[in-house]
C-alpha positions as CSV (number, residue, x, y, z in Angstrom):
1,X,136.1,100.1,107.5
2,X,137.0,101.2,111.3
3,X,134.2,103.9,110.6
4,X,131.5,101.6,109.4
5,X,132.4,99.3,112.7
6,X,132.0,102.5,115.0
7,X,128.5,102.9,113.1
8,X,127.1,100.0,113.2
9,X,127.9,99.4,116.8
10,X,126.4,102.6,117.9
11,X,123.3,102.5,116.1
12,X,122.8,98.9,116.7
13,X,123.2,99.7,120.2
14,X,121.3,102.6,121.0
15,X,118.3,101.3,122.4
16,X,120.0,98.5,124.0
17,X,122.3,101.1,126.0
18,X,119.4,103.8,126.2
19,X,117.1,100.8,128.3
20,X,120.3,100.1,130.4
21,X,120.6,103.9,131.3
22,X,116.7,104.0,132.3
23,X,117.0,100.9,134.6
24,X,119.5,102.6,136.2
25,X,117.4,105.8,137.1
26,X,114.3,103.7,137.6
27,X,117.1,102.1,140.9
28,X,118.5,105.4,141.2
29,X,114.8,106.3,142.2
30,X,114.1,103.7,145.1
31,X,117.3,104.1,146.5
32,X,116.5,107.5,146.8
33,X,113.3,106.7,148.3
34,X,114.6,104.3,150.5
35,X,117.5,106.4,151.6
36,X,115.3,109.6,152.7
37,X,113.0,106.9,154.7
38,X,114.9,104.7,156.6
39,X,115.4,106.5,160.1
40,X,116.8,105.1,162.7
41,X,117.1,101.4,162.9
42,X,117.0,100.0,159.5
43,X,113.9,96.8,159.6
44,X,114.9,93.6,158.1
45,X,112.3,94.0,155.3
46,X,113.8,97.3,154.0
47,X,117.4,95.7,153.9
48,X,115.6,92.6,152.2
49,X,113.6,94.9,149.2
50,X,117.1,97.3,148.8
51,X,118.9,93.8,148.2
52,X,116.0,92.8,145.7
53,X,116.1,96.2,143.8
54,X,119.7,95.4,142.7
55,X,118.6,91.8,141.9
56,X,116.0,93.3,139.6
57,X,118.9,95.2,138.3
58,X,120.7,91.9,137.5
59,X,118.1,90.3,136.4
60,X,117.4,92.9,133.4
61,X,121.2,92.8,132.9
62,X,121.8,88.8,132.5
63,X,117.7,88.2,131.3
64,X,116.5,91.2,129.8
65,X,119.4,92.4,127.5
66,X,120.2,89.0,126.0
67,X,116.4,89.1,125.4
68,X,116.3,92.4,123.4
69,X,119.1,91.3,121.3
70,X,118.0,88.1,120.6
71,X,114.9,90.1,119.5
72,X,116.7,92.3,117.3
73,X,119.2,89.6,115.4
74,X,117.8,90.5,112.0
75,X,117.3,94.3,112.6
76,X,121.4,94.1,113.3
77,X,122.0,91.7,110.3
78,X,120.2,93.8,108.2
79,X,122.0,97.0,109.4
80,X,125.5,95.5,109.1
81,X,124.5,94.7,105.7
82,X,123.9,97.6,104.7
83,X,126.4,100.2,106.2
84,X,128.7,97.7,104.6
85,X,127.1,98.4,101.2
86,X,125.7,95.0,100.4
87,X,122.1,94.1,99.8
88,X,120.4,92.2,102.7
89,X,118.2,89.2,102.1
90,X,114.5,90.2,101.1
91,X,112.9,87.8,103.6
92,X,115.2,88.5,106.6
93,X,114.6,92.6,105.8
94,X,110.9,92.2,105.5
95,X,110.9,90.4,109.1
96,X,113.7,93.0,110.1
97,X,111.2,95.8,109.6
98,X,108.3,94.4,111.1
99,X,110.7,93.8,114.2
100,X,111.5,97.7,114.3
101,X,107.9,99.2,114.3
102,X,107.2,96.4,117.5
103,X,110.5,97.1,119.2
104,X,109.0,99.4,121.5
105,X,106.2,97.6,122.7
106,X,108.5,94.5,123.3
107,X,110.6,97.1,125.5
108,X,106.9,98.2,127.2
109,X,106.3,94.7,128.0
110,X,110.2,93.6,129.3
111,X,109.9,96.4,131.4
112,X,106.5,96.1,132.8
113,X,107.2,92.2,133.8
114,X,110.4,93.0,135.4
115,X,109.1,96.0,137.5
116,X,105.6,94.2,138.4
117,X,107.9,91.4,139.2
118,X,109.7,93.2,141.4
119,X,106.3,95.1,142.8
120,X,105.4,91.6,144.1
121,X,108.7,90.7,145.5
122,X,108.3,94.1,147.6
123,X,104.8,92.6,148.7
124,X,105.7,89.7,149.7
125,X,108.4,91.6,152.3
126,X,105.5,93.2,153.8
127,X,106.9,96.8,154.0
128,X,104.2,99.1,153.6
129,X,103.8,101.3,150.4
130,X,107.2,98.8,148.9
131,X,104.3,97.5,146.2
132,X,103.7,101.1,145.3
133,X,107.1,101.7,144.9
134,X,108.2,99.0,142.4
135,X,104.6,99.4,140.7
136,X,105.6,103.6,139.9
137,X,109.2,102.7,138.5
138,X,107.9,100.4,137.1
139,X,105.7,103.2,135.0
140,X,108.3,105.7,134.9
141,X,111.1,103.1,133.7
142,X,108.7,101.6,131.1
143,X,107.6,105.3,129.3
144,X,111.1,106.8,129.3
145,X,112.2,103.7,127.2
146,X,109.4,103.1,125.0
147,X,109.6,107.1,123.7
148,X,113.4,106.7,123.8
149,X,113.5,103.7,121.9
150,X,110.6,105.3,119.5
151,X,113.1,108.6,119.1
152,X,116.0,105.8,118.4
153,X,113.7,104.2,115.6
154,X,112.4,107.2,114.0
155,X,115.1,109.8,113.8
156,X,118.2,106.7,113.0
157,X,117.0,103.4,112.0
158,X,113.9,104.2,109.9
159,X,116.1,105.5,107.2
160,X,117.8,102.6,106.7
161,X,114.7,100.4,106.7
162,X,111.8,102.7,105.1
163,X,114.1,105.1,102.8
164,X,110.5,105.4,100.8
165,X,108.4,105.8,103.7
166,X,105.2,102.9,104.1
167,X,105.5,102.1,107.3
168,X,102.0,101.9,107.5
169,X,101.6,99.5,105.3
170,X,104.0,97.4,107.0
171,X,101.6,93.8,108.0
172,X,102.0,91.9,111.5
173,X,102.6,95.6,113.4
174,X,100.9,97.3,116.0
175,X,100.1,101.1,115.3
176,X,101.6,103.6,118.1
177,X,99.2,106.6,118.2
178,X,99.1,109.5,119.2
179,X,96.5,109.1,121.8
180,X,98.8,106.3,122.8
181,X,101.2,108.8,123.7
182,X,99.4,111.1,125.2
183,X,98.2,108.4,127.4
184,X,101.5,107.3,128.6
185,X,102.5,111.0,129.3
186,X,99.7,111.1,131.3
187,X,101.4,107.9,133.2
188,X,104.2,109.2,134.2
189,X,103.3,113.0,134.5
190,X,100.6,112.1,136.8
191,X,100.5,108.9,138.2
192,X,103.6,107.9,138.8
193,X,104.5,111.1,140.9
194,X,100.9,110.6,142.6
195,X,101.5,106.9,143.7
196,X,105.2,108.2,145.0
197,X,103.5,110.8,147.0
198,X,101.2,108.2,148.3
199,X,104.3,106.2,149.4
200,X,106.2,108.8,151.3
201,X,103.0,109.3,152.8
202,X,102.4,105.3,153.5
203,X,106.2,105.5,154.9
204,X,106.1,108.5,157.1
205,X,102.6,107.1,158.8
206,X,104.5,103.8,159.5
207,X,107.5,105.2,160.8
208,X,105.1,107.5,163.0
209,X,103.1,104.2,164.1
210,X,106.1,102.4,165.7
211,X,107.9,105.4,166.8
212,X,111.0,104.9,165.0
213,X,111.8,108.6,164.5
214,X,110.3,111.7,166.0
215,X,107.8,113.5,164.2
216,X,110.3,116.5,163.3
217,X,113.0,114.0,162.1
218,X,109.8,112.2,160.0
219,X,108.7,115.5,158.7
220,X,112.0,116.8,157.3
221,X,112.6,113.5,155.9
222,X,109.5,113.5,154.3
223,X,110.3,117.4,153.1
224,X,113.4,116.1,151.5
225,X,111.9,113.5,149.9
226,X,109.7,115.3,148.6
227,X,112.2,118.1,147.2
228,X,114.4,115.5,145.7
229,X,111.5,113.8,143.6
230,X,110.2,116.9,142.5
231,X,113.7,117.7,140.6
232,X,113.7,113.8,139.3
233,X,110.1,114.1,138.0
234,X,110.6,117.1,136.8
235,X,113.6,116.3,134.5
236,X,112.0,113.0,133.5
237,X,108.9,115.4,132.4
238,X,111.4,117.5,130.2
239,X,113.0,114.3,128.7
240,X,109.8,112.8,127.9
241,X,108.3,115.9,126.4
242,X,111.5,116.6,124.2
243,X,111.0,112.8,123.1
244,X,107.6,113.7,122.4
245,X,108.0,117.1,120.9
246,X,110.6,115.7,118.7
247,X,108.8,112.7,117.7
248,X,106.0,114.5,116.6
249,X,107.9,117.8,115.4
250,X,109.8,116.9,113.2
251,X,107.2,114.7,110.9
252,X,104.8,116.9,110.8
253,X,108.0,120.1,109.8
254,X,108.7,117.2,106.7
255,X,105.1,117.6,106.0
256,X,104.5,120.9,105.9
257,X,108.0,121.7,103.9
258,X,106.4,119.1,101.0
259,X,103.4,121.1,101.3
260,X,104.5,124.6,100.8
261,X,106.4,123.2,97.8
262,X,103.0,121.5,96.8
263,X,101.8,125.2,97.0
264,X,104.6,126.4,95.0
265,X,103.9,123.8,91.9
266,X,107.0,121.7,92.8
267,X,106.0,118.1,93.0
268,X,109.4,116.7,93.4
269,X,109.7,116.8,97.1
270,X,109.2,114.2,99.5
271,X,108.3,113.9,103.1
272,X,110.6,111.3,105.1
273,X,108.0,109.2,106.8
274,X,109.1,108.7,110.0
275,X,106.4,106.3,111.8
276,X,103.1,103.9,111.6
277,X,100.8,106.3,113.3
278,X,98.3,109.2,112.0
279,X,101.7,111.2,110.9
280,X,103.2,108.5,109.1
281,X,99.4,107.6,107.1
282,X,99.4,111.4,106.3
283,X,103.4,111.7,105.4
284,X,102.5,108.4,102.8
285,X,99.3,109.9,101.9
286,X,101.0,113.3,100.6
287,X,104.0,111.6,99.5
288,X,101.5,109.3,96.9
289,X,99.8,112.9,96.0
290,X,102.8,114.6,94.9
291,X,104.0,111.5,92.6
292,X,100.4,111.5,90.9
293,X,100.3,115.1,90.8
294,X,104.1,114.7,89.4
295,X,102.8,112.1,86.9
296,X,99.6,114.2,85.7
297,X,102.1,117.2,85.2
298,X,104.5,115.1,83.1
299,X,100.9,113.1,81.5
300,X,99.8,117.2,80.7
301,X,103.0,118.6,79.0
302,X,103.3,115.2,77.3
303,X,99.4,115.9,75.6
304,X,100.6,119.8,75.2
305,X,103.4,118.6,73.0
306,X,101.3,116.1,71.3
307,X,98.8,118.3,70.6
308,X,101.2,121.0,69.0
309,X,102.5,118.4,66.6
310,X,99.2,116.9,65.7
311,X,98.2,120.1,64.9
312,X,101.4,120.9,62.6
313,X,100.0,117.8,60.8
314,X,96.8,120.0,59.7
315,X,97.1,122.7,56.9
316,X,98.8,124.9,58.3
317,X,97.0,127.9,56.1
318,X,94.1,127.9,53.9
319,X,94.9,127.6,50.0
320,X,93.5,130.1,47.0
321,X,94.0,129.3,43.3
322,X,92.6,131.3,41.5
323,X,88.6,131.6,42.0
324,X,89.1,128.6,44.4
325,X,89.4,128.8,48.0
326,X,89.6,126.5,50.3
327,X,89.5,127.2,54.0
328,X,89.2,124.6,57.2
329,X,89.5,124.8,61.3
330,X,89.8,121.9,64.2
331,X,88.8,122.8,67.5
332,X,89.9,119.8,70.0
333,X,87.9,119.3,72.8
334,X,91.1,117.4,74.8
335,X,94.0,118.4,74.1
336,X,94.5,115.5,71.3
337,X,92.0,113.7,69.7
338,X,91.1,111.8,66.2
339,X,89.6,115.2,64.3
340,X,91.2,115.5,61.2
341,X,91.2,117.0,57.9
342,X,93.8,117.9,54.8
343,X,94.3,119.5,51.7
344,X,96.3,117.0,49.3
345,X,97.6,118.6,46.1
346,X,98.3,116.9,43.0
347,X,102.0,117.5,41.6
348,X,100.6,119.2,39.0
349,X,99.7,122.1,41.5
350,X,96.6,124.1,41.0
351,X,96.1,122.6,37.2
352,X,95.7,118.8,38.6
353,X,93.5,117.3,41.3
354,X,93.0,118.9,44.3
355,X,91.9,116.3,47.4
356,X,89.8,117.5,51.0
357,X,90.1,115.1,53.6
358,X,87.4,115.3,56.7
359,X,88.1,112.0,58.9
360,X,87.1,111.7,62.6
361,X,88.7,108.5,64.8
362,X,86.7,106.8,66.9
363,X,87.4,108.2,70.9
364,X,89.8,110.7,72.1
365,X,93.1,110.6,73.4
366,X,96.6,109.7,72.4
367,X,95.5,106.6,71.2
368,X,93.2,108.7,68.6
369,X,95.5,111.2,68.0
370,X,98.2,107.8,67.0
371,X,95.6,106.3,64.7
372,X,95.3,110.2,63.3
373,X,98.4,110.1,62.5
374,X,98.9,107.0,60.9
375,X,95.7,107.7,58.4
376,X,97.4,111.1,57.3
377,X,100.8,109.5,56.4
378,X,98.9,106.3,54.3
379,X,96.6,108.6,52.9
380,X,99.2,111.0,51.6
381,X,101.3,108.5,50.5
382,X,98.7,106.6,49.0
383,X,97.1,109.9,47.3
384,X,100.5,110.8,45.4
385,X,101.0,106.9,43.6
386,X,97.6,108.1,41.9
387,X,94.4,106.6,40.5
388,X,90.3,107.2,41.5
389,X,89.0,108.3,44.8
390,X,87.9,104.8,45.3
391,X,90.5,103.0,44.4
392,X,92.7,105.4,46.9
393,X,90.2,104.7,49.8
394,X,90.1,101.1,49.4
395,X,94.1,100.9,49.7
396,X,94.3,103.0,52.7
397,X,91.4,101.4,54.7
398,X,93.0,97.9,54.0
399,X,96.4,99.1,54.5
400,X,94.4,100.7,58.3
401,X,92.7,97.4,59.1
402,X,95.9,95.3,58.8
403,X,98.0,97.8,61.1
404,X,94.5,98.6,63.9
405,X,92.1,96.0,63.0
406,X,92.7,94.3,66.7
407,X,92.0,97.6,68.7
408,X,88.3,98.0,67.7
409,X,89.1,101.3,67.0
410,X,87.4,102.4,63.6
411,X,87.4,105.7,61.6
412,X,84.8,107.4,58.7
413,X,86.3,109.5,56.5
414,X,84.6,111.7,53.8
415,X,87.0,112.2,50.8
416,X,86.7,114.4,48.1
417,X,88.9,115.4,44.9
418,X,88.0,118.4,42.7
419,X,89.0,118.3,39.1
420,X,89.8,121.9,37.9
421,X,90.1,120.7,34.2
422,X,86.3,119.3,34.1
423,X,85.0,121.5,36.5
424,X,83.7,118.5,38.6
425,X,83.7,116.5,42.2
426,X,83.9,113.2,42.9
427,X,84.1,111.7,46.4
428,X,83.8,108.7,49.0
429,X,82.1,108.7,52.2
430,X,83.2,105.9,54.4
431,X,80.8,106.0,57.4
432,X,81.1,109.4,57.8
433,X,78.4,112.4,57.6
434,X,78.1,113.5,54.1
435,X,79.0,116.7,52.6
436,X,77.1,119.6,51.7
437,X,76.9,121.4,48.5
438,X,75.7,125.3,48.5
439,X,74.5,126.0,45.6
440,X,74.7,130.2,45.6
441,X,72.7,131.1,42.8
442,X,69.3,128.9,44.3
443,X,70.3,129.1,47.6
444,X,70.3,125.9,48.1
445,X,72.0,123.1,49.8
446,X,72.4,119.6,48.3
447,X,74.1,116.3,50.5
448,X,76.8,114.8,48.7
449,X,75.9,111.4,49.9
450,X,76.2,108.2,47.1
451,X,75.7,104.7,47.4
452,X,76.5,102.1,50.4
453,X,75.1,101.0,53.4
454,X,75.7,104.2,55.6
């Protein structure tokens, strides 16, 4: 129990906690700023806009944190629910997940309004480049959080919420991409560390202009300034390109691990789907492919085994009695189908009636191969009670439209029975093509066709 508490606090709390951390650099950084450019007598403005960065502080504290967890009540109900081992309500999960794929863009926005807030605070004091300032935290504070909060999502809450992947197909979201990302790399890798070099520059000028400082005290200020946010950017650059890197990684390792089993003919992998954007599409995508591909494999063995017992329901060799022999072949064009065709002996053996059976079902399929059956089993049946050719059709084709008269399948059938003791044929062609008679002394063929409407 104590462990599941310790889970759920820390997962539900990671993004909270991670945003907190990033405020805190995004002050670290103005204090900083303010603390390499204040030289001599401190102005009243700068003491006014250090006592207004910590009130921004504050004010994401005591406003902005009760916002984000206000924000993310069902995403924690939803979580306690299930590290506990109970099943969370389906309409507070469904808004649950729809509140994790937006997450970071309400952390985008919280953070953008509390910096630009605080950008026009600095205004207002009328110390030059202070709107700059609170403009590029503002930049730098908003990007480390929304690909923190993205890492958060993917790599720990995502499999709790999307254990079968489809966050794509998640409604009322809004898509991060990849360009998206790139574009807000691009943010803080460039222009933020361009507007702060723009500041230290607005700064150093002022100071110059009303001769606060000398201009060697101004220069090795500015130098060490400079030195300082050159080591901050450039570990914020390595954290955001390991959030990035990792982000994008280790999706697109799932996918090409599926894919190499794919390769190998093993369709039971699955790629854990770890966003909405072109990844996440293409780790759904692959993930559909493999269960069709699973489906046709199992669909394929099933007809393989259907067809090897549909055709242990043919003769399985040809028969010779004496100077008759009687020799037949099906080729299947699928792998099951409706061909059929039997030899039926009598009980008398080769001294009583002997029966051939040509029959084709209407389509192809398992649903032929079904009706196949069926005929064979009534037909054989049928065929040892005795009586005419006729009399043995008629039974079996009403004994076939009571059991498939609904499907509008349909079958012809050409039956015929030789009679060794009289030396003659007899036979009944139900729809089906007639037979042919070679006559090998004239050379001749002859149709064994008969009365009826076909």
């Amino acid at each position: 129990m104590k462990k599941n508490k310790y889970q759920y606090f820390r997962i539900s709390n990671e993004i909270l906690f991670g945003n907190i951390v990033v405020n805190f650099f995004g002050n670290l950084i103005t204090d900083v700023i303010f603390s390499f450019n204040t030289t001599g007598n401190v102005p009243d403005n700068l003491i006014i806009i250090k006592h207004l960065d910590l009130l921004m502080l504050l004010i994401f504290l005591f406003v902005g944190c009760p916002i984000l967890i206000f924000y993310e009540i069902p995403v924690r109900r939803c979580l306690k629910a299930i590290i506990d081992g109970a099943e969370p309500d389906p309409k507070l999960f469904e808004t649950a997940k729809r509140r994790v794929l937006n997450q970071p863009w309400l952390i985008v926005i919280l953070n953008f309004t509390i910096w630009f807030g605080g950008a026009l605070a600095f205004w207002y004091t009328g110390s030059p480049g202070a709107p700059h300032l609170g403009f590029a935290c503002g930049i730098i504070t908003m990007v480390l959080s929304f690909f923190y909060a993205e890492h958060v999502i993917q790599h720990n809450w995502v499999k709790f919420f999307f254990p079968q992947g489809g966050l794509s197909n998640v409604k009322g979201t809004w898509r991060i991409k990849i360009s998206l990302r790139l574009m807000m790399l691009v943010l803080a890798g460039s222009v933020a560390p361009l507007l702060f070099i723009h500041i230290n520059i607005i700064e150093s000028r002022h100071l110059l202009k009303t001769k606060a400082a000398s201009m060697a005290l101004i220069l090795e200020n500015l130098q060490k300034t400079i030195a300082v946010e050159t080591v901050m950017f450039m570990g914020m650059a390595m954290a955001i390109t390991f959030l990035i890197v990792m982000n994008i990684k280790i999706p697109l390792k799932e996918i090409m691990a599926v894919l190499n089993k794919v390769r190998d003919g093993n369709f039971n992998q699955k790629a854990m789907v770890y966003s909405n954007d072109e990844i996440g599409f293409a780790g759904d995508m692959l993930n559909a492919m493999t269960r069709d591909l699973k489906e046709k494999e199992e669909m394929s063995r099933s007809l393989d085994l259907a067809k090897e017992i549909q055709q242990n329901l043919l003769p399985r060799s040809n028969i010779s009695l004496g100077r008759l022999e009687i020799a037949g072949k099906s080729i299947y064009y699928d792998q099951t189908g409706g061909d059929y065709y039997d030899f039926i002996l009598s009980d008398k053996g080769g001294n009583g009636p002997i029966s051939i059976v040509v029959a084709d079902v209407s389509g192809h399929g398992i649903s032929s191969a079904l009706l196949m059956a069926s005929i064979r089993s009534s037909l054989r049946l049928r065929a040892r009670i005795g009586g005419s050719s006729k009399q043995i059709i008629s039974d079996v084709n009403r004994q076939i439209c009571e059991d498939f008269g609904d499907s509008g399948n349909f079958i012809t059938l050409f039956y015929l029975t030789f009679h060794p003791g009289s030396n003659t044929l007899e036979w009944v062609r139900a729809g089906h093509d007639p037979g042919l008679s070679y006559d090998l002394t004239s050379g001749r063929f002859e149709k064994l066709e008969g009365d009826g409407v076909v």
